[in-house]
C-alpha positions in Angstrom: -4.1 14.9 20.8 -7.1 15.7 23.2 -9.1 12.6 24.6 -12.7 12.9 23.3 -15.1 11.3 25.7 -18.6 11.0 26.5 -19.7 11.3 29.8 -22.5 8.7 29.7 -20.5 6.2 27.7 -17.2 6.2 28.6 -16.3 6.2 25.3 -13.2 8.2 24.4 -10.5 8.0 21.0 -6.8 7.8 21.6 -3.6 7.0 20.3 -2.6 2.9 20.5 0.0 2.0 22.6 2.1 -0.9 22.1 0.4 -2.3 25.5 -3.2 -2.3 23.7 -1.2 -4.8 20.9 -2.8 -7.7 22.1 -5.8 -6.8 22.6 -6.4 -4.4 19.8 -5.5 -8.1 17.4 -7.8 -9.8 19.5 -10.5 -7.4 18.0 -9.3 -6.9 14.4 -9.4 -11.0 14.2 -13.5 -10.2 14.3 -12.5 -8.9 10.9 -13.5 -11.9 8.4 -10.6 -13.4 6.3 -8.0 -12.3 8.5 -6.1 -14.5 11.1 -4.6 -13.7 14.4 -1.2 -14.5 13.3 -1.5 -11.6 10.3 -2.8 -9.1 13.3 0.4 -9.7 15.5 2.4 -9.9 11.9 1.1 -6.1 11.0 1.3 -4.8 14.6 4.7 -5.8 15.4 5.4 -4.4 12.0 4.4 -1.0 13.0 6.1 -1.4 16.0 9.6 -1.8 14.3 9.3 0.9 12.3 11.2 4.0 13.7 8.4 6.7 14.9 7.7 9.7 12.6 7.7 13.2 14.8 4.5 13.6 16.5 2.4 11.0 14.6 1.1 7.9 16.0 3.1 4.7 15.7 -0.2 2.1 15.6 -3.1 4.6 14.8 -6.2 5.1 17.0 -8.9 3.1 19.4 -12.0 3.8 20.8 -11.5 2.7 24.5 -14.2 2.3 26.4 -13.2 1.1 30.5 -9.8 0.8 28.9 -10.8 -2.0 26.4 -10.6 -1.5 22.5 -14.0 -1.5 20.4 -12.8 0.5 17.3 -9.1 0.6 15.6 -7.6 2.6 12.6 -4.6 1.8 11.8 -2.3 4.2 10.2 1.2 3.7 8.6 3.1 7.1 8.0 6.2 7.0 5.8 8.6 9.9 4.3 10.3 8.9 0.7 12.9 11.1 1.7 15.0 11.6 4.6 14.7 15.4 4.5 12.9 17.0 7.8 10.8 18.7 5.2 9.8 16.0 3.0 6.0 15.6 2.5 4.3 13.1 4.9 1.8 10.2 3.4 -0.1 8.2 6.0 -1.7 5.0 4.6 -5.3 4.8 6.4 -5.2 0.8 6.8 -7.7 -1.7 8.8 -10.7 0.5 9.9 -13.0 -1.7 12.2 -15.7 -0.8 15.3 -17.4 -3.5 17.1 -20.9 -3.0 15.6 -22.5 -2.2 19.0 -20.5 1.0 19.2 -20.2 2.0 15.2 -22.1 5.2 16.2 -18.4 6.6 17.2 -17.1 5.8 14.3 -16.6 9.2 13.3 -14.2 10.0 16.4 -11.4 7.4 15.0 -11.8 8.8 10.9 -12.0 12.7 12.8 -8.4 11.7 14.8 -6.9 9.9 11.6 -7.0 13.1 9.5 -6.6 15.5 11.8 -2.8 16.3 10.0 -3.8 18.8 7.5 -0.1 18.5 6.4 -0.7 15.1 5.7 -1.4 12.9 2.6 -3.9 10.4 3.2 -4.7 7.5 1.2 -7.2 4.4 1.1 -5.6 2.3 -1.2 -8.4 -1.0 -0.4 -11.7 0.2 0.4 -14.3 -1.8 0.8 -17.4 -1.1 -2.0 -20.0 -0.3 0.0 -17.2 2.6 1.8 -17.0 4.2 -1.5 -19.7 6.7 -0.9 -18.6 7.3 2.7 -15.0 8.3 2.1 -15.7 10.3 -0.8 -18.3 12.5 2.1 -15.5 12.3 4.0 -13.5 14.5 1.3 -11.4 12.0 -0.3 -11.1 11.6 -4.2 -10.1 9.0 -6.2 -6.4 9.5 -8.0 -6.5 6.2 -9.6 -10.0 4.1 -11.1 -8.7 1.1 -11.6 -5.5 -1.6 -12.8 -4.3 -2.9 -15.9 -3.7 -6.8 -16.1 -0.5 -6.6 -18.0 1.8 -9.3 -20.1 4.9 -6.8 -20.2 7.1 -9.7 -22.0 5.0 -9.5 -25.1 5.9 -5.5 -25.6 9.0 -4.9 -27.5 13.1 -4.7 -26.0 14.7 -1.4 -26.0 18.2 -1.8 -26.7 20.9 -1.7 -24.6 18.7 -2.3 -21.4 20.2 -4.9 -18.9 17.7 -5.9 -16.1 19.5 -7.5 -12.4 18.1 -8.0 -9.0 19.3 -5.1 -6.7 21.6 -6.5 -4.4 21.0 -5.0 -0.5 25.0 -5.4 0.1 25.7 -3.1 -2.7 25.3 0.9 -2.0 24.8 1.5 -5.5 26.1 5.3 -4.9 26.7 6.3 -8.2 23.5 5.4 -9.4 20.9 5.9 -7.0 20.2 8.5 -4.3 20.6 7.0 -0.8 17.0 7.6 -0.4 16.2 5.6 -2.8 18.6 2.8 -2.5 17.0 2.8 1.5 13.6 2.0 -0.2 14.7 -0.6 -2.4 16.1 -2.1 0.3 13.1 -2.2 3.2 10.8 -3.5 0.3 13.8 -6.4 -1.0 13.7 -7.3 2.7 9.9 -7.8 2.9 9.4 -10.4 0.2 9.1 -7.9 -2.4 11.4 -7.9 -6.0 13.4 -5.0 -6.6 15.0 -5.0 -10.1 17.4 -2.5 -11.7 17.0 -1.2 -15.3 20.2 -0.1 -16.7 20.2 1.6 -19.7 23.4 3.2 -21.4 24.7 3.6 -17.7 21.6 5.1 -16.1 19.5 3.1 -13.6 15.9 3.1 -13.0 14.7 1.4 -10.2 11.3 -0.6 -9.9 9.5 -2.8 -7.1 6.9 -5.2 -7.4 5.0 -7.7 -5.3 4.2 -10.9 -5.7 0.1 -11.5 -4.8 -2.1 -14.5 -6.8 -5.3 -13.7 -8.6 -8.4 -15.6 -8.0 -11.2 -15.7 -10.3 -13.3 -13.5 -7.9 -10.7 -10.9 -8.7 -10.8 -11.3 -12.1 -14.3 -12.2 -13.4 -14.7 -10.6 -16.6 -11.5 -13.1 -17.5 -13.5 -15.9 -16.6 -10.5 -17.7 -15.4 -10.6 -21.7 -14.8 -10.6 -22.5 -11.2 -6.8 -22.9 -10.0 -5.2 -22.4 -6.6 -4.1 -18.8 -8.3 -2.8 -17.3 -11.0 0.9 -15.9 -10.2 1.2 -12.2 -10.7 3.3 -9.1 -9.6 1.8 -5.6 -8.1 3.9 -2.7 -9.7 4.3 -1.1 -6.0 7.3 1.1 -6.6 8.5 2.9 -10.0 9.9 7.0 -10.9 6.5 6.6 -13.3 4.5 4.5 -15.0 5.8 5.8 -18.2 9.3 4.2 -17.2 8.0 1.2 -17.2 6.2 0.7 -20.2 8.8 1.8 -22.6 10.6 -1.0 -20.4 8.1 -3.3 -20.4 9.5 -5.4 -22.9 13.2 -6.0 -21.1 11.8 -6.4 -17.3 9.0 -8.7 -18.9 11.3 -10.7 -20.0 13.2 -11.2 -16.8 10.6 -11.6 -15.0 8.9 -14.4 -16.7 12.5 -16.2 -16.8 11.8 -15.9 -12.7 8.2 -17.3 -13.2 6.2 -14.0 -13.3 4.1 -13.2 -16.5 1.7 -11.3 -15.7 2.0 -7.6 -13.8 -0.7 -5.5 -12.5 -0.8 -1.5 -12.6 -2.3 0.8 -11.3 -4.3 3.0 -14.0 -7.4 5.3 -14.9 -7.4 4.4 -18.3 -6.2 1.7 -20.5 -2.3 2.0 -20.8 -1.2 2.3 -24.7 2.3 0.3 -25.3 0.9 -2.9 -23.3 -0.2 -5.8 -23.8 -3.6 -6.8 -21.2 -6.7 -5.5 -20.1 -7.6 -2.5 -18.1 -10.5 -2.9 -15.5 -11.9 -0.2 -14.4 -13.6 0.0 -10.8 -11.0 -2.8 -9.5 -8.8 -1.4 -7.0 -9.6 1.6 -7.2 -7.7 4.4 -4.5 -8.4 7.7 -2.8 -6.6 10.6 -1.2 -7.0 13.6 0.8 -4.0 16.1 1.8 -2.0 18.7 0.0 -0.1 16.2 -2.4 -2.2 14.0 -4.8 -0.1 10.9 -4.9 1.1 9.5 -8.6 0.4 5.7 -9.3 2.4 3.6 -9.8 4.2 4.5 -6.3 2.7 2.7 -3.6 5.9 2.3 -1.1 5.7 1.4 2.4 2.1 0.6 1.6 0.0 -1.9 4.2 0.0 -5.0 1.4 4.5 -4.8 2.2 4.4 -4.2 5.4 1.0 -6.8 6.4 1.2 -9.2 3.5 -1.4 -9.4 0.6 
C-alpha cells in the first residue's frame, strides 16, 4: 500500500510490523479497561497466525518520526481453505492519541481499502454508531437473545459430546470445518457435536460473565457475574434452536445455563429475552455475514 504523508506533519499510515509490537501495546494500554498483558496477549496472537496473501498481519498505524499515535487492528480469516474462498476481516481495537485524531480517517481509509473484502465491527462503541454507518457500514444483526436453551424441548435421538481435537472426524465433518473446531477448542472455547440419526452438526460457544451493566433491564443482583456462553460458531441459528433442548441440557450438566445469540428479533422456540440495541454489529463488503457465525472473531483470539 502507498505511504500517505503530510509534509508539515510527518504524519504518514502504514502497515504494523511485528517490530512496532511493543510499542503499538504501549499505546493501546491508553485504552481504559484494557491491560498491557491483554495488548501483548492479542498481538502475539496475530502474530501466530499464518499471514493471509497480501493483507496485513497486525493492521495499520499512524507513525509520526517512527512512533505510533493511531492503531487499527485487523484480523482476516478464510472459513475455507479454498484460494477462492471469500475473505472477512474483523476491524478490532481502533484508537488515536487524541492530539492527532484529525488523521483518523487515514487508518479507517487503509482498513477498507479491500473492496473484496467483508468487513465487520462486531463491538462498537455507542457514540461510533453514527460514524461507521457514514462510513458505509450497516447493521446485519440489532441485537442478542438471553437464552435458557435447557428449558426448550429434546428432539429424539440427538446425542450431544465434546469434539475431541485428536479425532479427525472425516466422515462427518469437512476438514475445514473440523480445522475450525479445533483453533476455537484450543482457545478456551467449547466445541460440542450434535449427532442426530448419524449426522453431525457442529456448534461453538464461548464462555464470557454478565454484569448487571450488561444486562440492566434484568435488574440482576450484584454478583461477581453471571456464567454464560456466546453462540460464536453454528451452520445457522435455526440448527440450534430446534437443538436447543439437547445441547441445553449438556451444557448446564457442565455448569452453563444461560446462552447468548446473536438476533434482530426475538427468536420463537426459546426460552429468554431478546434485547435489542445490545451488541449490535455492522458490515461492509460483498458478503453480508449470517449471525450466529462469528469464528476467528477478536473476543477468541483476545479474550472477552
Amino acid at each position: 500500500m502507498p505511504m500517505t504523508s503530510d509534509r508539515v506533519s510527518n504524519i504518514c499510515c502504514r502497515k504494523i510490523e511485528h517490530a512496532d509490537v511493543p510499542a503499538v501495546v504501549e499505546l493501546l494500554t491508553r485504552w481504559p479497561g484494557r491491560t498491557k498483558e491483554y495488548w501483548f496477549r492479542a498481538l502475539t496472537q496475530l502474530s501466530t497466525r499464518p499471514a493471509l496473501g497480501k493483507y496485513p498481519r497486525y493492521g495499520y498505524m499512524l507513525d509520526h518520526h517512527g512512533a505510533p499515535v493511531g492503531v487499527i487492528l485487523l484480523i482476516f480469516s478464510r472459513q475455507r481453505m479454498q484460494a477462492d474462498a471469500p475473505v472477512r476481516c474483523n476491524i478490532s481495537s481502533w484508537y488515536v492519541d487524541p492530539q492527532y485524531r484529525g488523521y483518523a480517517s487515514l487508518l479507517i481509509a487503509a482498513a477498507v481499502r479491500h473492496k473484496e473484502v467483508t468487513y465487520v465491527n462486531m463491538s462498537p462503541g455507542v457514540h461510533t454508531w453514527p460514524i461507521i454507518e457514514a462510513q458505509g457500514f450497516k447493521r446485519y444483526c440489532d441485537g442478542q437473545f438471553l437464552a435458557l436453551p435447557a428449558l426448550s424441548a429434546r428432539v429424539p435421538h440427538v446425542a450431544v459430546s465434546g469434539f475431541d481435537p485428536s479425532d479427525d472426524y472425516r466422515d462427518v465433518l469437512s476438514a475445514d470445518e473440523r480445522d475450525l473446531l479445533a483453533f476455537h477448542a484450543e482457545r478456551g472455547c467449547l466445541a460440542l457435536l450434535a449427532v442426530e440419526r448419524g449426522a453431525v452438526e457442529p456448534f461453538i460457544f464461548q464462555p464470557r460473565r454478565l454484569l448487571r451493566r450488561h444486562l440492566p433491564a434484568l435488574q440482576l443482583v450484584y454478583c461477581p457475574g453471571l456464567p454464560a456462553l456466546h453462540l460464536v460458531y453454528c451452520r445457522g441459528v435455526d440448527g440450534f434452536i430446534r437443538l436447543a433442548g439437547s445441547l441445553g441440557r449438556t451444557l448446564l450438566n457442565r455448569g452453563w445455563p444461560l446462552v447468548v445469540v446473536d438476533a434482530s428479533a426475538p427468536l420463537p422456540g426459546l426460552y429468554g429475552k431478546y434485547f435489542a440495541n445490545w451488541g449490535p454489529k455492522y458490515f461492509k463488503g460483498p458478503h453480508p455475514p449470517k449471525t450466529g457465525d462469528l469464528a476467528y472473531c477478536e473476543w477468541v483470539l483476545f479474550g472477552p
